[in-house]
C-alpha positions in Angstrom: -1.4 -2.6 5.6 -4.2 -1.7 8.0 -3.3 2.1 7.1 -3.7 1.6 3.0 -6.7 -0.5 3.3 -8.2 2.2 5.5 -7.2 4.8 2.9 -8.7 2.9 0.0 -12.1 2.3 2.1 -12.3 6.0 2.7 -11.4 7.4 -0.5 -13.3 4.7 -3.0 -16.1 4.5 -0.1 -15.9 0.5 0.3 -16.6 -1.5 3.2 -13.5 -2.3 4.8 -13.8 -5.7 4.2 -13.9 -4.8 0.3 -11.2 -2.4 0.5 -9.2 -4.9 2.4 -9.1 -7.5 -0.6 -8.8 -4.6 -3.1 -5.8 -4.0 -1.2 -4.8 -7.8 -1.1 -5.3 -8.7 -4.9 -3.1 -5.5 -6.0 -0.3 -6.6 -3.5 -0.9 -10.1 -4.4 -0.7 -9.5 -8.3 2.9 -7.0 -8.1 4.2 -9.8 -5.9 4.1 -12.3 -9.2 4.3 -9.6 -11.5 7.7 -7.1 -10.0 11.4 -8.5 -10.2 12.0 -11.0 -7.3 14.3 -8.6 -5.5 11.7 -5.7 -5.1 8.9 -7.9 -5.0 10.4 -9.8 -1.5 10.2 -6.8 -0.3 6.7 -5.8 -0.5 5.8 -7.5 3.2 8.7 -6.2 4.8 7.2 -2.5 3.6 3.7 -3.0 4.2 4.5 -4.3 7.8 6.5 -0.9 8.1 9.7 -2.9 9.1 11.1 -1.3 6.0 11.3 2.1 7.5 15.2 2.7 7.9 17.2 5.9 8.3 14.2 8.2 9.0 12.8 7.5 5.9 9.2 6.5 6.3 8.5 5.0 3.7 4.8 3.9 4.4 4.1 7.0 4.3 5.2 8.0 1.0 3.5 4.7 -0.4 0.6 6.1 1.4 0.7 9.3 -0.4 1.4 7.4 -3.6 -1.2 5.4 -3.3 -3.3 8.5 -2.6 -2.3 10.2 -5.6 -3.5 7.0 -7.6 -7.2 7.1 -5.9 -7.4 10.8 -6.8 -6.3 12.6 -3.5 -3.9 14.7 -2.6 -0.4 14.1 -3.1 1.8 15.4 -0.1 
């Protein structure tokens, strides 16, 4: 999570302390708001231990998440 909240500090230019309960309240609110199946699985893929098969998906939520803030998708 370090690695998003980092992202969303540089790219919206917030404290990190700001950009760290930005980061929070958005994973906090899909946790109660996505099916329980996908949304149990939001820690395991912040924490990176959902990286399997070469996929990295951080990564990829990275670049998502990127995209959203108005950087460059990869």
């Amino acid at each position: 999570m370090d690695e998003i909240v980092k992202l969303v500090s540089e790219k919206l230019g917030l404290p990190e302390a700001a950009a760290r309960q930005a980061v929070e309240l958005v994973i906090g609110h899909l946790k109660t708001s996505l099916p329980a199946p996908i949304a149990s699985q939001l820690d395991a893929f912040m924490s990176g231990e959902a990286l399997k098969g070469g996929d990295n998906l951080l990564d990829k939520g990275k670049n998502f998440l990127g995209g959203l803030l108005g950087g460059n998708k990869k």
